[in-house]
N, C-alpha and C positions, 0 to 999 in steps of 0.2 A: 531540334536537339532535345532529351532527354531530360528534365531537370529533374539530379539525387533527390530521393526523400532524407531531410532529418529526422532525429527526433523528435523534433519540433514538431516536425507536421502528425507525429502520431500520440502524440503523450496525451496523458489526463492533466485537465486544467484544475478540477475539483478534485486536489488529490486525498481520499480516505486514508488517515492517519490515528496510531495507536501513542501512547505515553507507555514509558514502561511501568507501569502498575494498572495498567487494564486488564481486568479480570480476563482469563482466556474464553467463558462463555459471550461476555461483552464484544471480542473479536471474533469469533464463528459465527456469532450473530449479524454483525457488520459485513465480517467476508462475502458471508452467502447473501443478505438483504442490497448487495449492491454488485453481486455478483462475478468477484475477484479471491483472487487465489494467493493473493499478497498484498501487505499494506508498507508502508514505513513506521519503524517506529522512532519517534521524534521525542529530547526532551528539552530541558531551554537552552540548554548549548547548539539543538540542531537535531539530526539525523541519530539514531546512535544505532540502526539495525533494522532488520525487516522479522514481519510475520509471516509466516506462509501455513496456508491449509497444513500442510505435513507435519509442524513443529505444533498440532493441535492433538494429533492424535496419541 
């Protein structure tokens, strides 16, 4: 029998994370040097939103 993929089994362990006052060069730079099209952006409370390639240009 078949065993479902989770997420689990395909997620990023090292995950690339932005604070919300990271310069947007700082992030295009990171996107592309690690080769991703979105990050999270994290502040001490947690999560608070993503970047993506798009919301650069």
């Amino acid at each position: 029998m078949l065993r479902r993929r989770t997420v689990g089994d395909v997620m990023t362990e090292e995950v690339v994370t932005f604070r919300p006052d990271t310069p947007f060069q700082e992030v295009a730079a990171l996107l592309d040097a690690n080769d991703i099209a979105a990050a999270p952006v994290v502040d001490d409370d947690g999560a608070c939103g993503c970047r993506k390639v798009c919301h650069l240009g």
